[in-house]
C-alpha positions in Angstrom: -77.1 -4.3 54.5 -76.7 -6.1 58.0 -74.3 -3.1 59.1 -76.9 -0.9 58.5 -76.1 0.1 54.7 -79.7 0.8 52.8 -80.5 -1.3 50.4 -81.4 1.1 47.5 -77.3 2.2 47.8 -76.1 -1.1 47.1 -76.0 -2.6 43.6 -74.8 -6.2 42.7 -72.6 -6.8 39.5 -71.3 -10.0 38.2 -68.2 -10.4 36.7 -67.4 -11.4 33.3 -65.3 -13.6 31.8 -62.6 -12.6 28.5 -60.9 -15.6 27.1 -57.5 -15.7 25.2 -57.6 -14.8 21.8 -55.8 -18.0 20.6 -56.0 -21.3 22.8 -52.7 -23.2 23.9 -52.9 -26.9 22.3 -54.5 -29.7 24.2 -51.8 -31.6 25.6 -49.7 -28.7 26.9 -50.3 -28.6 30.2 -50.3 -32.8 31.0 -47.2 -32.6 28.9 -45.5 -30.0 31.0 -46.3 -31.4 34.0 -45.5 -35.2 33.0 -49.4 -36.5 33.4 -50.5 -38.9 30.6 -53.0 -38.3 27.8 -55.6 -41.0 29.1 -55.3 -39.9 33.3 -58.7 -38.1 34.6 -57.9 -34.8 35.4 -59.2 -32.7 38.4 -58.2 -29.3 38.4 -58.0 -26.8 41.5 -56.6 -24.0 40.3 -56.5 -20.5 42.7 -54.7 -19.3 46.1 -53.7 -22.3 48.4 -56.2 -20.8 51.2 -58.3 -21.7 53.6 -60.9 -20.0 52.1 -61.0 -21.7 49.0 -61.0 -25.0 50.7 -58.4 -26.7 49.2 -58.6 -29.7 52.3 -62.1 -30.2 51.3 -61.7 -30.6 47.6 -58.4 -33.4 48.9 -60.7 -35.2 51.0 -63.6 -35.9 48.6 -60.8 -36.7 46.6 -59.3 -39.3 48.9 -61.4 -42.8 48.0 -62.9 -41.3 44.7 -60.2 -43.7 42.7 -61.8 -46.7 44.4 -65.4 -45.5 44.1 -65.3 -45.1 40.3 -62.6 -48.3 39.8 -60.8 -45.6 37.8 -56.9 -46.1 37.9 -55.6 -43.0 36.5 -57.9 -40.4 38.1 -55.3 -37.3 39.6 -56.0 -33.9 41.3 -54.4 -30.8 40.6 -53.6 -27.6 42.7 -52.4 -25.1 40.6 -51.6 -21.6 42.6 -49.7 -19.9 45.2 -49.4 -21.2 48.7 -50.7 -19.3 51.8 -50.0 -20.1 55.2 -48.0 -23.4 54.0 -51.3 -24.7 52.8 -49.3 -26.8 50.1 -47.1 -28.6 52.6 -50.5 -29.0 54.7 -52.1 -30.3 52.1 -48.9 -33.1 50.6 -49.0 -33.8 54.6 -53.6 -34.9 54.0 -52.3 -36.6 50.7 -50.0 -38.9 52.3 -52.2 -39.9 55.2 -54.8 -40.6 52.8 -52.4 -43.0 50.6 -52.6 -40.7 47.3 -49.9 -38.5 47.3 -49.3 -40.3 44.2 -52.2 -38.8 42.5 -51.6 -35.3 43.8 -49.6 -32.4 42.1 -48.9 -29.3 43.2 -48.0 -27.0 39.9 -47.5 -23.7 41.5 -49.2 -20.4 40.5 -50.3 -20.2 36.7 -50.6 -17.6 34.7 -51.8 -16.3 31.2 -51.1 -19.1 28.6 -49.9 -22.0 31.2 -52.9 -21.2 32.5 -55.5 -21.5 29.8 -53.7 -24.8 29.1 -54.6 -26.5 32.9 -58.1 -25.3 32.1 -58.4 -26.8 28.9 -56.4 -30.1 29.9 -58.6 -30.7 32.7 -61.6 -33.0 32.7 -63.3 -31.3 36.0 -63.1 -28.0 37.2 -63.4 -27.7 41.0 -63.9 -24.4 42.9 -65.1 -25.7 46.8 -64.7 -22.2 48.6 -66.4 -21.2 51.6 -67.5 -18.1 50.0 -66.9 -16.5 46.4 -68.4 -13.2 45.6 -68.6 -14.1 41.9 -65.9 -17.2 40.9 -63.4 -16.1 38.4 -61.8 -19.2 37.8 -65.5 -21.2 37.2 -66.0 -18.7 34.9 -62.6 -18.8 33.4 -62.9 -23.1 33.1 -66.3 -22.7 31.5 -64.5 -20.7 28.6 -62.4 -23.7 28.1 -65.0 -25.8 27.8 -64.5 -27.7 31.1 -67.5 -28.6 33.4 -67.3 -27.3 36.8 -67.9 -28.3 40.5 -68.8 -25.6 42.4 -70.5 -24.7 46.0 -73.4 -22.7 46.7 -71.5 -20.0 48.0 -70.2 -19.2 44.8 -71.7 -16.1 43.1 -71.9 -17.5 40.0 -73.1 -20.8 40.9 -77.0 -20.0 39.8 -75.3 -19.3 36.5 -73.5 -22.9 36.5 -75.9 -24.9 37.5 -77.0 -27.2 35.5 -76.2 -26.1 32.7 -72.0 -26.2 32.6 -71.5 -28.2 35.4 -73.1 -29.1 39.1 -73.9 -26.8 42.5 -73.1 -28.3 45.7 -73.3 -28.2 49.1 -70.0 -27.3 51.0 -68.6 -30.5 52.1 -66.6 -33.2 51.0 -68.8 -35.5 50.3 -71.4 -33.1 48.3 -68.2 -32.4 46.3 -67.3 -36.2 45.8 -70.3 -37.4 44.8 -70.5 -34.6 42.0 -67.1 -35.6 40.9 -68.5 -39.2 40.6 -71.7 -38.4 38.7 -69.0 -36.3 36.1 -66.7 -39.0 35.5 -69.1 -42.1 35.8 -71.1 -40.3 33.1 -70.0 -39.7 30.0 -73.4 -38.0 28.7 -73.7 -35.7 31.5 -70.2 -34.6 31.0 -70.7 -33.9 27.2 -73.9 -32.3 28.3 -71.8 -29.4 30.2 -69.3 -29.5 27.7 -72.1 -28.3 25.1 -73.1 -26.2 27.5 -69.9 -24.0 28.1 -70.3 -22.1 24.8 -73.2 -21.0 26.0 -72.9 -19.6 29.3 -69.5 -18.1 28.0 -71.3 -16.2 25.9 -73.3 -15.5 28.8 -70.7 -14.1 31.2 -69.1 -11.4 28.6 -68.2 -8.2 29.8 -71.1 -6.6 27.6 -73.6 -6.7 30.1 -71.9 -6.1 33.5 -70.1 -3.0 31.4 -73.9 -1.8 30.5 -74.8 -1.8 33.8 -72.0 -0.2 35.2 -72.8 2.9 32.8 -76.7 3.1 34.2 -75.7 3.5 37.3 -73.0 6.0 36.7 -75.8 7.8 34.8 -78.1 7.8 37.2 -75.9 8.2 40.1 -74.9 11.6 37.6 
């Protein structure tokens, strides 16, 4: 619209979401990837990119052990590197003292992938920008509250109801992470509410609208 497009000739569409037809067992993933049953998991899963603010999600990271006296709290960042974001990134982690409670699992994909999303305790997606949020949508299936920024598309859809909406900095995205694992009601509130807004983000609807407008466009 700001390069001049009319606004009558654009149309927005969400995406939706299709989870696997069987699940991976819980466990999978930790065991894999040698993290133990009882450690608090963060999950980052995507491209390494500057985009999706991978630096952001480390630094809110960086004294969250402390500020929850939790012992066995570790982030994840499963996907493919860009730009030697990964080795930027171990570089943060190691000035910060946690490198120790960083992983870097490499790109993910169909069942190793559902298994991260279903291991996970948090779900964080910190980009700058996000026309919709595939992976939010894809950790809600698994039933995994989510931490995501406003500049998400499918942050109104979150909020509040399978996990929290922040503001895009480090510690917006810290203090979330703290409210989520210093409360264990809130957290099993999103949990119950994943069902929901999974139900929500099927590919009936966006697939009904795509057909009215080819219908009217015909």
């Amino acid at each position: 619209a700001a390069a001049g497009i009319a606004p009558q000739k654009i149309v927005l569409r969400r995406n939706g979401v299709e989870p696997p037809p069987s699940w991976p067992p819980r466990g999978k993933f930790r065991a894999a990837h040698g993290i133990p049953e009882q450690t608090r998991l963060i999950l980052f899963l995507g491209r390494l990119s500057q985009k999706k603010s991978p630096e952001l999600l480390l630094q809110a990271f960086g004294n969250l052990p402390e500020r929850i006296g939790e012992d066995t709290l570790m982030l994840v960042f499963a996907g493919p590197d860009e730009n030697s974001m990964q080795q930027h990134l171990a570089a943060t982690a190691s000035r910060l003292g946690i490198s120790s409670r960083v992983k870097f699992s490499g790109p993910l994909y169909d069942d190793d992938k559902w298994a991260a999303y279903r291991d996970a305790d948090v779900f964080v997606l910190p980009s700058q920008n996000e026309n919709f949020g595939n992976t939010a949508a894809e950790a809600v299936a698994a039933a995994t509250p989510v931490v995501v920024t406003e500049q998400c598309g499918i942050a109104p859809l979150v909020k509040d109801v399978a996990g929290l909406v922040v503001a895009h900095d480090a510690t917006s995205v810290a203090n979330a992470l703290e409210r989520l694992l210093r409360d264990p009601q809130l957290h099993a509130k999103f949990v119950s509410g994943c069902p929901e807004l999974t139900a929500r983000l099927s590919w009936e609807e966006p697939v009904t609208q795509m057909e009215s407008l080819y219908a009217s466009l015909m």
